[in-house]
N, CA, C and O atoms as a GROMACS GRO file, in nm:
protein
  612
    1UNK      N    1  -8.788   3.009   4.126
    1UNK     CA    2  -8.670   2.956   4.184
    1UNK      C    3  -8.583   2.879   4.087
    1UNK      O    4  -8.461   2.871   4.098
    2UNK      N    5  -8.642   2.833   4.008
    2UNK     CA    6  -8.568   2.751   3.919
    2UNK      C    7  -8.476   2.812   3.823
    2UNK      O    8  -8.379   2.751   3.778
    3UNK      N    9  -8.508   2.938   3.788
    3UNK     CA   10  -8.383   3.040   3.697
    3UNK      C   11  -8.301   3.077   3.803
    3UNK      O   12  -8.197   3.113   3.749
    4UNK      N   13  -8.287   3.090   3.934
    4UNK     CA   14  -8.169   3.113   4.072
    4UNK      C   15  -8.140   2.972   4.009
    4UNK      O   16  -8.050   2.964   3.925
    5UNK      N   17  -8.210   2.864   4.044
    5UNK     CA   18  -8.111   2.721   4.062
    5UNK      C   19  -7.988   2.774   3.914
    5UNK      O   20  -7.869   2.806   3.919
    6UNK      N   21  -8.099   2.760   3.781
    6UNK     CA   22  -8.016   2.779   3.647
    6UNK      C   23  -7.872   2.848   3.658
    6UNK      O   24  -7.762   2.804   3.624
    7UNK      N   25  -7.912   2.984   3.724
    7UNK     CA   26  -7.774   3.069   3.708
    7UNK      C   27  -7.683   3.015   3.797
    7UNK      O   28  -7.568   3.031   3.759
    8UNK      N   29  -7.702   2.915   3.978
    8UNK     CA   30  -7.608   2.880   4.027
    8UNK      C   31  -7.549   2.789   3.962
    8UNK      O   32  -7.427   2.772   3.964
    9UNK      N   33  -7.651   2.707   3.883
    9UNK     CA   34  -7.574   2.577   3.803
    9UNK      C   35  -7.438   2.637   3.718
    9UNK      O   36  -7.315   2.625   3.719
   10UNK      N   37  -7.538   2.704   3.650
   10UNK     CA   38  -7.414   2.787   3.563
   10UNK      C   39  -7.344   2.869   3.588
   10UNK      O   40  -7.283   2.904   3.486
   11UNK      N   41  -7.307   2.941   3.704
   11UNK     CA   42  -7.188   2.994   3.789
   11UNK      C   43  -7.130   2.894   3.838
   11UNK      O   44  -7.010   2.913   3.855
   12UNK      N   45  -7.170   2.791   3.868
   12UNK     CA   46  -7.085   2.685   3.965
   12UNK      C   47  -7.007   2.604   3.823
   12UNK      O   48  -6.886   2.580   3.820
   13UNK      N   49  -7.079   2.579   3.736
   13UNK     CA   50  -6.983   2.503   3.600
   13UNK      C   51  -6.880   2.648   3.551
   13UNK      O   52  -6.757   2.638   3.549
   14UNK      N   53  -6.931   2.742   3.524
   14UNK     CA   54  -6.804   2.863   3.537
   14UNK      C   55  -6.717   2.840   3.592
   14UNK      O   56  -6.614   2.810   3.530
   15UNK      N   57  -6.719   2.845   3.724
   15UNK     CA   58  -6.621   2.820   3.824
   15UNK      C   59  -6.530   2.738   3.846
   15UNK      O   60  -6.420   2.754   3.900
   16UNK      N   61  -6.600   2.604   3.779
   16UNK     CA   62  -6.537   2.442   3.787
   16UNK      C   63  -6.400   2.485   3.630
   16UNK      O   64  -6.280   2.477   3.606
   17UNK      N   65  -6.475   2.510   3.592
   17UNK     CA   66  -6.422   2.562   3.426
   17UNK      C   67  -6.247   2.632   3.443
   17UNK      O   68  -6.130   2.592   3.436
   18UNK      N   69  -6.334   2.778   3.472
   18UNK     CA   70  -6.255   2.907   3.522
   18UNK      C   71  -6.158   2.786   3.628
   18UNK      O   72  -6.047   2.757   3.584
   19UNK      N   73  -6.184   2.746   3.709
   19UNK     CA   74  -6.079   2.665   3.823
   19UNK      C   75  -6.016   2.586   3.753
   19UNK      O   76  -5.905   2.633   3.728
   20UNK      N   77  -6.033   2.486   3.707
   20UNK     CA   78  -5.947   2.433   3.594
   20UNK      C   79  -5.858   2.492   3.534
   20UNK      O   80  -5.738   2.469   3.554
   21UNK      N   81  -5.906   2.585   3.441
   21UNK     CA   82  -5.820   2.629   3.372
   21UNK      C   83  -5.744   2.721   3.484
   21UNK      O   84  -5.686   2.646   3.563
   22UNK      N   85  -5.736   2.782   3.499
   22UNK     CA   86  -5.674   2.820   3.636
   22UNK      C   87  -5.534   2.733   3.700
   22UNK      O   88  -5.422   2.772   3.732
   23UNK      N   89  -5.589   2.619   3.699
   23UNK     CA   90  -5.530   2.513   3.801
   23UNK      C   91  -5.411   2.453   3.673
   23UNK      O   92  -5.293   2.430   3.700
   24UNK      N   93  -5.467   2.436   3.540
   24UNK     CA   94  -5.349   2.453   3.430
   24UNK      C   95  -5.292   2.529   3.397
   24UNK      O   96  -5.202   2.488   3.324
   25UNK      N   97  -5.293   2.671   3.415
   25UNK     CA   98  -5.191   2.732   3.391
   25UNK      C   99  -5.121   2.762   3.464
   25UNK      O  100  -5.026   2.834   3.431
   26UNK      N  101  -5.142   2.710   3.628
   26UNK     CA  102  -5.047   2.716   3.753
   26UNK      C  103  -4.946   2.564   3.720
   26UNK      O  104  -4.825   2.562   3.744
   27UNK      N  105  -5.013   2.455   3.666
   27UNK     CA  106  -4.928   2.371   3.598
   27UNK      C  107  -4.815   2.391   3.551
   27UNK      O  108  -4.703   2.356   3.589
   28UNK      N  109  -4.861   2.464   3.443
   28UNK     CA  110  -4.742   2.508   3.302
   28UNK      C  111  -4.662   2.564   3.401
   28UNK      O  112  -4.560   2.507   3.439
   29UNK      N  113  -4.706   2.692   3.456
   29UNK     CA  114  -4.631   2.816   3.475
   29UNK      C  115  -4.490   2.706   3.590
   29UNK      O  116  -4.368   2.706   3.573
   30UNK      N  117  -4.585   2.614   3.717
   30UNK     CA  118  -4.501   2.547   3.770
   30UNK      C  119  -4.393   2.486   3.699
   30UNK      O  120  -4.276   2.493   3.737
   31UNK      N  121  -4.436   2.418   3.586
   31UNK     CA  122  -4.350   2.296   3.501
   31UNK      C  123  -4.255   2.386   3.432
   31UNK      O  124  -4.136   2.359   3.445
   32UNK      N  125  -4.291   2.497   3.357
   32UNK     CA  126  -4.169   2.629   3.336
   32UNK      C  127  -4.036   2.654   3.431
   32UNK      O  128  -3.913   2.646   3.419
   33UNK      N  129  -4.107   2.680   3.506
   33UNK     CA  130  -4.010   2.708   3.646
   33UNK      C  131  -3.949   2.651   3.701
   33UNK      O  132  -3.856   2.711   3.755
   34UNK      N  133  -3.960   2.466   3.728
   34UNK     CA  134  -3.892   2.377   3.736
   34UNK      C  135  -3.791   2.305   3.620
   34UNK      O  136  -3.688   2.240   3.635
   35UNK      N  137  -3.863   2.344   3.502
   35UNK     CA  138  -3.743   2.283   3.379
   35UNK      C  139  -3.632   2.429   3.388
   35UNK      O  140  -3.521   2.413   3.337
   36UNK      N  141  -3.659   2.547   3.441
   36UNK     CA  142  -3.580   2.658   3.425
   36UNK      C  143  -3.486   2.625   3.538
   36UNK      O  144  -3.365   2.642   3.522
   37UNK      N  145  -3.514   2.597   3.604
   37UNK     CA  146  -3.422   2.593   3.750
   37UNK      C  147  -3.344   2.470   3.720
   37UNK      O  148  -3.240   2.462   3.787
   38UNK      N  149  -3.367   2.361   3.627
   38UNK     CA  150  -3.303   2.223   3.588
   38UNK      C  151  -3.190   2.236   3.487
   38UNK      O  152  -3.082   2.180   3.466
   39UNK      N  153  -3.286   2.364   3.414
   39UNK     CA  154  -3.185   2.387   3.292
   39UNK      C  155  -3.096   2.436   3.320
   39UNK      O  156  -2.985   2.401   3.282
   40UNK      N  157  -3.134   2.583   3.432
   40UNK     CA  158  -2.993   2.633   3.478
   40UNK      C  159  -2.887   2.523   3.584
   40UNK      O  160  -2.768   2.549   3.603
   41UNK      N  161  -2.940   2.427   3.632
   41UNK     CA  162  -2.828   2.327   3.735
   41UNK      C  163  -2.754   2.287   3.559
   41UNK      O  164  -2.651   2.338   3.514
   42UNK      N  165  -2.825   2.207   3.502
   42UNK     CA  166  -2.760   2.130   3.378
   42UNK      C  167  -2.686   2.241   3.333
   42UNK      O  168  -2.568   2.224   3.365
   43UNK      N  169  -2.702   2.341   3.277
   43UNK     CA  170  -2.569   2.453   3.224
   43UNK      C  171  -2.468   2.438   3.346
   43UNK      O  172  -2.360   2.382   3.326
   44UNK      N  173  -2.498   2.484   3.468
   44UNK     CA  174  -2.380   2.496   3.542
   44UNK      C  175  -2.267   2.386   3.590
   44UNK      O  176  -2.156   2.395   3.643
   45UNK      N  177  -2.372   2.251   3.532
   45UNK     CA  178  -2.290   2.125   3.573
   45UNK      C  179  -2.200   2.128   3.416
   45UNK      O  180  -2.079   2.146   3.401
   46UNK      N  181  -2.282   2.109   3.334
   46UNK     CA  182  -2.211   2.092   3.214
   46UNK      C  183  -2.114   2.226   3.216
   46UNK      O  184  -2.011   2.180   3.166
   47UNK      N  185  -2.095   2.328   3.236
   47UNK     CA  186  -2.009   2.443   3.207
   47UNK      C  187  -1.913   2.382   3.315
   47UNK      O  188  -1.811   2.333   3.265
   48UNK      N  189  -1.920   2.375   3.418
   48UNK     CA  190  -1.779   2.345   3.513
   48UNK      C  191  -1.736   2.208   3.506
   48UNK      O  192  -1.628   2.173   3.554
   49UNK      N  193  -1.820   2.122   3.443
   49UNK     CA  194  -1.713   1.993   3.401
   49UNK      C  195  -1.693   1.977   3.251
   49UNK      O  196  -1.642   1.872   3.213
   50UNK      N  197  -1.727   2.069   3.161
   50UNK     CA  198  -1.625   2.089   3.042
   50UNK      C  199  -1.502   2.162   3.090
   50UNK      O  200  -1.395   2.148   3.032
   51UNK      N  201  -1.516   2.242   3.199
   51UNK     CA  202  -1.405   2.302   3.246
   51UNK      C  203  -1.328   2.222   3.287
   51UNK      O  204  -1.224   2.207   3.222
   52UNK      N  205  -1.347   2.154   3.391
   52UNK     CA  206  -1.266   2.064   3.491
   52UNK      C  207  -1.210   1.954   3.316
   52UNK      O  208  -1.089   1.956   3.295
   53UNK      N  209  -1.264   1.903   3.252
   53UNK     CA  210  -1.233   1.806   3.146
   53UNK      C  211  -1.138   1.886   3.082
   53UNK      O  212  -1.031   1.825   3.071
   54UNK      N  213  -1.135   1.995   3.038
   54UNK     CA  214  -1.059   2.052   2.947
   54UNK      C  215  -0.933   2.092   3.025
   54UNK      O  216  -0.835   2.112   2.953
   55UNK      N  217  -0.915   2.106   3.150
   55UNK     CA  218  -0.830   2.109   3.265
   55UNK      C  219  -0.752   2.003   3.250
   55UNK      O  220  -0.633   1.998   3.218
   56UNK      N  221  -0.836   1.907   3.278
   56UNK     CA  222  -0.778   1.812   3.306
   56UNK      C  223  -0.656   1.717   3.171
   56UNK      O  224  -0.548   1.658   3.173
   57UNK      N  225  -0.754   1.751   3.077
   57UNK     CA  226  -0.674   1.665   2.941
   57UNK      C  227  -0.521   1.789   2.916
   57UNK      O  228  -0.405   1.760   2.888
   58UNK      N  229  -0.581   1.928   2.942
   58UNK     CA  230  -0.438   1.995   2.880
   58UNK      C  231  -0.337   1.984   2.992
   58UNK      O  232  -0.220   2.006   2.961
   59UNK      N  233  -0.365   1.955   3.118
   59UNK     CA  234  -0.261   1.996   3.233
   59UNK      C  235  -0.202   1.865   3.288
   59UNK      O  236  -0.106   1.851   3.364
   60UNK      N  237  -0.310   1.735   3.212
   60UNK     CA  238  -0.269   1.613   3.285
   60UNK      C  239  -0.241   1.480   3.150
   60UNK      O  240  -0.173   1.378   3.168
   61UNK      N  241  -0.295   1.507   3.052
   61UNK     CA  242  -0.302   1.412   2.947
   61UNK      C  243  -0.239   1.461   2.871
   61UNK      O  244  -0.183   1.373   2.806
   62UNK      N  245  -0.206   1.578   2.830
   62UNK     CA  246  -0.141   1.640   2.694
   62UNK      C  247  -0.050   1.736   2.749
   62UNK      O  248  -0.048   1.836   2.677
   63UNK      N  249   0.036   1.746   2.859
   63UNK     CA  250   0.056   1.848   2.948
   63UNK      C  251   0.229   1.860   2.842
   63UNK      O  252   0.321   1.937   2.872
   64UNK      N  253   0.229   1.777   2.740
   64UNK     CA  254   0.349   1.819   2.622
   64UNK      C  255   0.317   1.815   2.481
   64UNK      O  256   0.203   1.819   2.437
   65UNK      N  257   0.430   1.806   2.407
   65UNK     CA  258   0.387   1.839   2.262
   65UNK      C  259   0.516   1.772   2.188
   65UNK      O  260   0.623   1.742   2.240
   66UNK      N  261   0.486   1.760   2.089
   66UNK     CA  262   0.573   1.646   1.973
   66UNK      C  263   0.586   1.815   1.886
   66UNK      O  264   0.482   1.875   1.862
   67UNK      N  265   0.737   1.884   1.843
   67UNK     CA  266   0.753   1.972   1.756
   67UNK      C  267   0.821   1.947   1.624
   67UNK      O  268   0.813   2.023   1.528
   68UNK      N  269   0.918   1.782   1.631
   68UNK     CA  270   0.954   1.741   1.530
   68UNK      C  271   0.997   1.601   1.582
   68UNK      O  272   1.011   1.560   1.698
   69UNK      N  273   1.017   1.533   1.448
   69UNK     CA  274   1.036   1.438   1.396
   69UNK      C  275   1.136   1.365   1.303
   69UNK      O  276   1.089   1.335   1.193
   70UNK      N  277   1.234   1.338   1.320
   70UNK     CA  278   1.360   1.310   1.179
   70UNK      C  279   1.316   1.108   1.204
   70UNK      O  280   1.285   1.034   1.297
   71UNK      N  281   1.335   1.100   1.082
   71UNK     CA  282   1.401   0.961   1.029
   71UNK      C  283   1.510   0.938   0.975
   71UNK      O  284   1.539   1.010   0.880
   72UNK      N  285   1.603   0.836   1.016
   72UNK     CA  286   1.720   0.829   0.937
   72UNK      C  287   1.736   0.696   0.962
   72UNK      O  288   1.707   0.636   1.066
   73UNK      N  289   1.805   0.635   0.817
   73UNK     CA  290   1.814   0.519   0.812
   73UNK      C  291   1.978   0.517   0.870
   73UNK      O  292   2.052   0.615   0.865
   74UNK      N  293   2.022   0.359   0.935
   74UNK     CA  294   2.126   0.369   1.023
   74UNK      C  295   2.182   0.198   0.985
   74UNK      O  296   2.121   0.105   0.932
   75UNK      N  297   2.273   0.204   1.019
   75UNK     CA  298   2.367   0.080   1.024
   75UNK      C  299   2.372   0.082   1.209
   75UNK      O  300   2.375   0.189   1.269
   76UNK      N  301   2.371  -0.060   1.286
   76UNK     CA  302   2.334  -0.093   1.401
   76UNK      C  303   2.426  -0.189   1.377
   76UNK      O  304   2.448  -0.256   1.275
   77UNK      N  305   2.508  -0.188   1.546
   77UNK     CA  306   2.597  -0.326   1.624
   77UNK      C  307   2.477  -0.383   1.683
   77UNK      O  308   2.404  -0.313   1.752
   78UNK      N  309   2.446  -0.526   1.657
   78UNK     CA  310   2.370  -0.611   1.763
   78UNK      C  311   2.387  -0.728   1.773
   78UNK      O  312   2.343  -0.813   1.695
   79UNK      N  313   2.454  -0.746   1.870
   79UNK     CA  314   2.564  -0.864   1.920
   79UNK      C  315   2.671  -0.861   1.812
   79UNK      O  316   2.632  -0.916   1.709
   80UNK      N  317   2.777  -0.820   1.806
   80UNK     CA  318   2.882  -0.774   1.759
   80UNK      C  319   2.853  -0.799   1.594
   80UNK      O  320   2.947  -0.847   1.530
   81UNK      N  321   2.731  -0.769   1.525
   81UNK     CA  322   2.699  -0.806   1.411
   81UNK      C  323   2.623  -0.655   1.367
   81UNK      O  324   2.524  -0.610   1.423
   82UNK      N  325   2.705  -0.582   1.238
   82UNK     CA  326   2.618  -0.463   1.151
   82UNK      C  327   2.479  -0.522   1.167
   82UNK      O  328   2.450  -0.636   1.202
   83UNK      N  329   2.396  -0.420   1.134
   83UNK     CA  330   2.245  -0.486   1.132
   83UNK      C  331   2.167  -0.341   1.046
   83UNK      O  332   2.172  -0.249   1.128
   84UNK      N  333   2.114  -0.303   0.944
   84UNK     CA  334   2.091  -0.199   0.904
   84UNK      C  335   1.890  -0.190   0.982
   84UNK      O  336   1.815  -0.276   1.028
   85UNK      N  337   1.874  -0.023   0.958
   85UNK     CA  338   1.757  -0.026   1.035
   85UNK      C  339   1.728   0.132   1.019
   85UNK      O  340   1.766   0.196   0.920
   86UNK      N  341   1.658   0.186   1.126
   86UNK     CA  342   1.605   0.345   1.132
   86UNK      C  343   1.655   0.408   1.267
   86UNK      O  344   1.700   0.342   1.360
   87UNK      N  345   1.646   0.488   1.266
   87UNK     CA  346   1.676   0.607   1.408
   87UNK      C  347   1.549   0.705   1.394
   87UNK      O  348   1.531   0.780   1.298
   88UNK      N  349   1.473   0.692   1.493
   88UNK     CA  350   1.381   0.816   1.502
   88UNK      C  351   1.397   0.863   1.632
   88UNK      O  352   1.396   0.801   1.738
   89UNK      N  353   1.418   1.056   1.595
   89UNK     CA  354   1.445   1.159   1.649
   89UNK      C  355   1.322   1.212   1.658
   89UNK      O  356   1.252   1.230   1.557
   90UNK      N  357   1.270   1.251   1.823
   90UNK     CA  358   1.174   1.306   1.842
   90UNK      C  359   1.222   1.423   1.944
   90UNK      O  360   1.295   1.420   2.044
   91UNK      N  361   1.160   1.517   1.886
   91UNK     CA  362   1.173   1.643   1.943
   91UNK      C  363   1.017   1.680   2.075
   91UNK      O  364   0.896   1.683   2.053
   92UNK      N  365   1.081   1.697   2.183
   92UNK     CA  366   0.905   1.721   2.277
   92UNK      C  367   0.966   1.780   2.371
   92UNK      O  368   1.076   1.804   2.422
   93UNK      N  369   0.804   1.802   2.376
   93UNK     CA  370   0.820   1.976   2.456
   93UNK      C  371   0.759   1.952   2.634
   93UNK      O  372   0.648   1.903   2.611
   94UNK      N  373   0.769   1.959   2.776
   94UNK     CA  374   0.726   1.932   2.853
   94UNK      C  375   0.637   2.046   2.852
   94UNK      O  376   0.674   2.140   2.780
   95UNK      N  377   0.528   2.060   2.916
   95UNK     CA  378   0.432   2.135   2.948
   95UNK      C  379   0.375   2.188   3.062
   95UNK      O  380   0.363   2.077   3.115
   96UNK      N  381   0.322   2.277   3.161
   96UNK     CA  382   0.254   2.299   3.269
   96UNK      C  383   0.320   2.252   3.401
   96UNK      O  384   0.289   2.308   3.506
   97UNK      N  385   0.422   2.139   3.397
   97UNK     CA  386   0.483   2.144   3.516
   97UNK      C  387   0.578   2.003   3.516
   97UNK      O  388   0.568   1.921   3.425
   98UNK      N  389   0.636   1.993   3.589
   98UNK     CA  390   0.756   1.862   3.581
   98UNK      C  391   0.677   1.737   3.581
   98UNK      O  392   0.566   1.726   3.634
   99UNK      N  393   0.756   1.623   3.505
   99UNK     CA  394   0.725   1.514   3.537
   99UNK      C  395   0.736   1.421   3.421
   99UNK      O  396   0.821   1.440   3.334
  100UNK      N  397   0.642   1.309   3.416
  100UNK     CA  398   0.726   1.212   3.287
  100UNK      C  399   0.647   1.212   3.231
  100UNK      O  400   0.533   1.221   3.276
  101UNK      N  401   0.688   1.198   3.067
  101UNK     CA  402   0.633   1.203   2.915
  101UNK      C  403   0.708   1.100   2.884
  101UNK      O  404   0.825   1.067   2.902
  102UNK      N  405   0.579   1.042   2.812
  102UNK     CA  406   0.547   0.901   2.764
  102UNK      C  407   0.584   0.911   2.595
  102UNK      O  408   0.482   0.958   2.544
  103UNK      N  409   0.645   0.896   2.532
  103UNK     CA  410   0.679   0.930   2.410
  103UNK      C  411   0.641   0.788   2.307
  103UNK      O  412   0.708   0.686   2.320
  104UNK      N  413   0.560   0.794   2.234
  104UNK     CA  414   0.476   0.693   2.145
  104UNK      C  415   0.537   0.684   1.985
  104UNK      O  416   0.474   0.744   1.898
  105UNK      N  417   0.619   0.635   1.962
  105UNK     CA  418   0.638   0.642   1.768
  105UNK      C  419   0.582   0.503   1.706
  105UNK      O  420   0.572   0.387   1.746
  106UNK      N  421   0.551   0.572   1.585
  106UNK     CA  422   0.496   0.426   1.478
  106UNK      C  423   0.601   0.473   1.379
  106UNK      O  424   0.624   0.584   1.331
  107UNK      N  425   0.663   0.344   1.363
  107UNK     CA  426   0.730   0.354   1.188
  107UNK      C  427   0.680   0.267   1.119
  107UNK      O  428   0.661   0.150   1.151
  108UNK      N  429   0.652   0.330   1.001
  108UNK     CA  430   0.515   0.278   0.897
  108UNK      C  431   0.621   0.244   0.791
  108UNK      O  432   0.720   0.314   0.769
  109UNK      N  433   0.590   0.128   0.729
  109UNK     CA  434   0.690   0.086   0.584
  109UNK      C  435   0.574  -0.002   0.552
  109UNK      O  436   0.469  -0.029   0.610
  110UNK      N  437   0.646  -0.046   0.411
  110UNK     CA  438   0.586  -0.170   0.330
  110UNK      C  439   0.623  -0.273   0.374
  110UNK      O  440   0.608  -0.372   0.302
  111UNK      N  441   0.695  -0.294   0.532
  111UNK     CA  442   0.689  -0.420   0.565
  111UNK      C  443   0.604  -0.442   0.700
  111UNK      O  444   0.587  -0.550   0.758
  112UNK      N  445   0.547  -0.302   0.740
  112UNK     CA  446   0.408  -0.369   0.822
  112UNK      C  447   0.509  -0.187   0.990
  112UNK      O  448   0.604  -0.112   1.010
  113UNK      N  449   0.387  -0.232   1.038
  113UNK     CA  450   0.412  -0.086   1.168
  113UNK      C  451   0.508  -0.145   1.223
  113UNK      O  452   0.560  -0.248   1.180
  114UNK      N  453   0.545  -0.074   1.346
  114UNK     CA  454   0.618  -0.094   1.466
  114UNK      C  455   0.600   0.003   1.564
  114UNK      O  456   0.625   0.123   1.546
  115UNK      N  457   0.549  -0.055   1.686
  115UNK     CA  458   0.513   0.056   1.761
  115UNK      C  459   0.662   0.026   1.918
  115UNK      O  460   0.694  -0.082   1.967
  116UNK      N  461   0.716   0.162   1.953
  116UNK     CA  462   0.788   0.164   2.077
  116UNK      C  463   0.717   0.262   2.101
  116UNK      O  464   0.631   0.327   2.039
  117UNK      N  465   0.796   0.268   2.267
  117UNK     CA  466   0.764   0.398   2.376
  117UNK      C  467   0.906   0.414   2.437
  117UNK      O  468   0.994   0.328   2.435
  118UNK      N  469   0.912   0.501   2.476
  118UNK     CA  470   0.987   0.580   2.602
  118UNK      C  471   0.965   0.672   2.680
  118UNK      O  472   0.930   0.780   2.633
  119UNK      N  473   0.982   0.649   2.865
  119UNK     CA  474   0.941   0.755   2.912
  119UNK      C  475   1.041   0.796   3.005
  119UNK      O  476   1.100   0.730   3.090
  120UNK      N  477   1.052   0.935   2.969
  120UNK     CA  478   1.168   1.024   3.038
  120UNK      C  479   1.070   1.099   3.109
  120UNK      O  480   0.951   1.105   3.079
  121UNK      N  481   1.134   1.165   3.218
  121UNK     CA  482   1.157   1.278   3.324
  121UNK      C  483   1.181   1.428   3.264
  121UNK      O  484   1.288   1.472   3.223
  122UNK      N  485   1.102   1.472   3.268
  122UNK     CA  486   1.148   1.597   3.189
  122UNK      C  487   1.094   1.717   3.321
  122UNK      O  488   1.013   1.695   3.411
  123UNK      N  489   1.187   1.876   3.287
  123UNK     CA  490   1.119   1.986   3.378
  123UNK      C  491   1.004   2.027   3.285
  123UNK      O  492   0.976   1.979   3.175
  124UNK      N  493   0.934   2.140   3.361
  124UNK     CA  494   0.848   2.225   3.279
  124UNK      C  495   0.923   2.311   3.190
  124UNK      O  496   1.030   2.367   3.215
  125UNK      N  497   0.849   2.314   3.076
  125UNK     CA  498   0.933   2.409   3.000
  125UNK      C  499   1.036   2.345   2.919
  125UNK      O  500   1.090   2.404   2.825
  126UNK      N  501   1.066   2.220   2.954
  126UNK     CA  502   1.196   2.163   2.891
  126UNK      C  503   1.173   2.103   2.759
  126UNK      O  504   1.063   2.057   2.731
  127UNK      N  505   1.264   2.101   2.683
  127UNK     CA  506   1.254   2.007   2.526
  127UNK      C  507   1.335   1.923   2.532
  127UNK      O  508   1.426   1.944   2.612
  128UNK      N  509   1.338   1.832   2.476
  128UNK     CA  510   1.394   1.709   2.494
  128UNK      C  511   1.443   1.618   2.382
  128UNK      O  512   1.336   1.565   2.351
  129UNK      N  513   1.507   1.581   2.326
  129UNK     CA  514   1.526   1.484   2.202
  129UNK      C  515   1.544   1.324   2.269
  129UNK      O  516   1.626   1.278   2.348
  130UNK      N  517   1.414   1.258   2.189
  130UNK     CA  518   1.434   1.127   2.249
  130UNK      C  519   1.415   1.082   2.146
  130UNK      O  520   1.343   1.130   2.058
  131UNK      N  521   1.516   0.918   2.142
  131UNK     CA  522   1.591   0.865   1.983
  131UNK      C  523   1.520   0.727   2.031
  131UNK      O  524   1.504   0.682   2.144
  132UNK      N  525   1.481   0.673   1.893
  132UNK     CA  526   1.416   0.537   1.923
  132UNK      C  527   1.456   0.441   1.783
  132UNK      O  528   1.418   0.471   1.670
  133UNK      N  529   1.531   0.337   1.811
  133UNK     CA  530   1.636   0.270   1.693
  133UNK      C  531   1.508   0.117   1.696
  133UNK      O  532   1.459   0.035   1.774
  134UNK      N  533   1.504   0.162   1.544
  134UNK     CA  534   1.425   0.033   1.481
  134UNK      C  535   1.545  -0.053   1.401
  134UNK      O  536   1.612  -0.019   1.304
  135UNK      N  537   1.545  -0.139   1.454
  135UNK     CA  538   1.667  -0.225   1.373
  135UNK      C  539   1.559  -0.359   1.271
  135UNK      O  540   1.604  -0.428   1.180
  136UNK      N  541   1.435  -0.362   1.314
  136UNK     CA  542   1.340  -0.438   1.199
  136UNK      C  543   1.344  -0.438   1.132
  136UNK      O  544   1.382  -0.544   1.083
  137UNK      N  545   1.308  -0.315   1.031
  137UNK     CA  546   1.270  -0.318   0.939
  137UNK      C  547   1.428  -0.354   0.808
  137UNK      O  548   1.543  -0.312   0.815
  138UNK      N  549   1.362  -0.449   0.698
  138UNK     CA  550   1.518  -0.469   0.648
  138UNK      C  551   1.526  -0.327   0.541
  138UNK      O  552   1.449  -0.231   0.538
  139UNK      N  553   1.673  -0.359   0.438
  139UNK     CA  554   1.716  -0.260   0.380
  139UNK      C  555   1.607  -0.250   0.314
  139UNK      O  556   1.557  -0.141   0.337
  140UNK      N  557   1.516  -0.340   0.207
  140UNK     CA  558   1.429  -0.317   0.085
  140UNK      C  559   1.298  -0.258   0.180
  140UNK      O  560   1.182  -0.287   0.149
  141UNK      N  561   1.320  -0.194   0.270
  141UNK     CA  562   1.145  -0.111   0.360
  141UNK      C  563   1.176  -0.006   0.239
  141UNK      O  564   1.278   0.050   0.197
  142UNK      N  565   1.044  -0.006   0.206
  142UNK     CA  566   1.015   0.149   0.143
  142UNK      C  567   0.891   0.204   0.196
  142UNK      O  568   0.814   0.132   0.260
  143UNK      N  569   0.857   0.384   0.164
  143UNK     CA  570   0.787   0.440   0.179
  143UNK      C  571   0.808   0.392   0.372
  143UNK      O  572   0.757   0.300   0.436
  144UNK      N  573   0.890   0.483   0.405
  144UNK     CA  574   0.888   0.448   0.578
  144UNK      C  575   0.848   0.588   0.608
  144UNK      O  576   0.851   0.694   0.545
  145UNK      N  577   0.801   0.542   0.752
  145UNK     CA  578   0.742   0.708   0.752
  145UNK      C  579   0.739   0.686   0.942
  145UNK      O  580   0.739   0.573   0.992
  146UNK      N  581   0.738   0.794   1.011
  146UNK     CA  582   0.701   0.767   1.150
  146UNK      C  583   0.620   0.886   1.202
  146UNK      O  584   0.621   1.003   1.162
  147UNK      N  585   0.538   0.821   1.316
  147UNK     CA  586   0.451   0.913   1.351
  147UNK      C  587   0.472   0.898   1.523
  147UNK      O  588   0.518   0.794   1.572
  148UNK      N  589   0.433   1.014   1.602
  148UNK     CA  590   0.467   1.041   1.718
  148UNK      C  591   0.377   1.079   1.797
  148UNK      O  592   0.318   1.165   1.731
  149UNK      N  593   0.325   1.073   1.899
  149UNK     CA  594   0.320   1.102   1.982
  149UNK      C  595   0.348   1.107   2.115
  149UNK      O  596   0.416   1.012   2.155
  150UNK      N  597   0.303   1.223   2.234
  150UNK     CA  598   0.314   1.230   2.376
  150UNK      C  599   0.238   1.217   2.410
  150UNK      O  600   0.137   1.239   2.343
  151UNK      N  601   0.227   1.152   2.600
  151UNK     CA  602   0.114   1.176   2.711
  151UNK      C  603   0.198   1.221   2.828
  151UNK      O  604   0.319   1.240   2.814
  152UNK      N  605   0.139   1.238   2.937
  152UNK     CA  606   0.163   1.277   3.056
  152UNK      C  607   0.112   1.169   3.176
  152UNK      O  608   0.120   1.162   3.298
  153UNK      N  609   0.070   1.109   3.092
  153UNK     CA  610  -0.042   0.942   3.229
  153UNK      C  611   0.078   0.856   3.219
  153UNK      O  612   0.080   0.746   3.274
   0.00000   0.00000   0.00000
């Protein structure tokens, strides 16, 4: 009787074994299947809100465009007194549908920035020239330079 006991011992530790391992590779195979089903939500979240983001910045944040830029230095009345200074000419473009653009210039010299805005009403489709008079900066500004941008917020 005791080689029956032996072989149940050792079919029953088989079994415990064999079940185990068994019972881990229903693990994995589970833990596979759940990071697959996670991975695919995470692609589909991340794919439709890079969408919705990229929507959103070209149709609502950038919904125009800056195509040029002039500087010109200018003689200015302010309070019935010449006053010398800059004129910047910005050229922009409305985009995707009506509404107002926020127009941003820096004029850069050797006597330090200056930042204005203006915001016009523009249609879709429309271009626009909007003029922005720096009377700051004095005659000896050198190296002046201006930079532009648009928003739609």
């Amino acid at each position: 009787m005791t080689e029956n006991a032996d072989k149940e011992r050792v079919r029953e530790i088989f079994l415990a074994i064999f079940g185990f391992f068994l019972q881990g590779i229903g693990a994995v195979i589970g833990l596979i299947i759940g990071l697959s089903i996670l991975a695919g939500m995470a692609f589909i979240v991340i794919h439709f809100g890079s969408k919705f983001i990229r929507n959103f910045s070209d149709n609502v944040i950038y919904a125009c465009r800056v195509e040029k830029i002039d500087v010109n230095n200018e003689v200015f009345i302010i309070n019935n007194d010449s006053d010398y200074g800059f004129v910047v000419n910005v050229l922009v473009r409305r985009e995707y549908r009506d509404g107002d653009v926020t127009v941003k210039v820096r004029l850069s010299s050797t006597e330090g920035d200056i930042e204005k805005r203006r915001t016009i009403y523009m249609k879709k489709d429309q271009a626009s020239v909007v003029q922005l008079q720096f009377p700051e900066p004095t005659i000896n500004a050198q190296q002046v330079q201006a930079f532009a941008s648009c928003t739609t917020i």
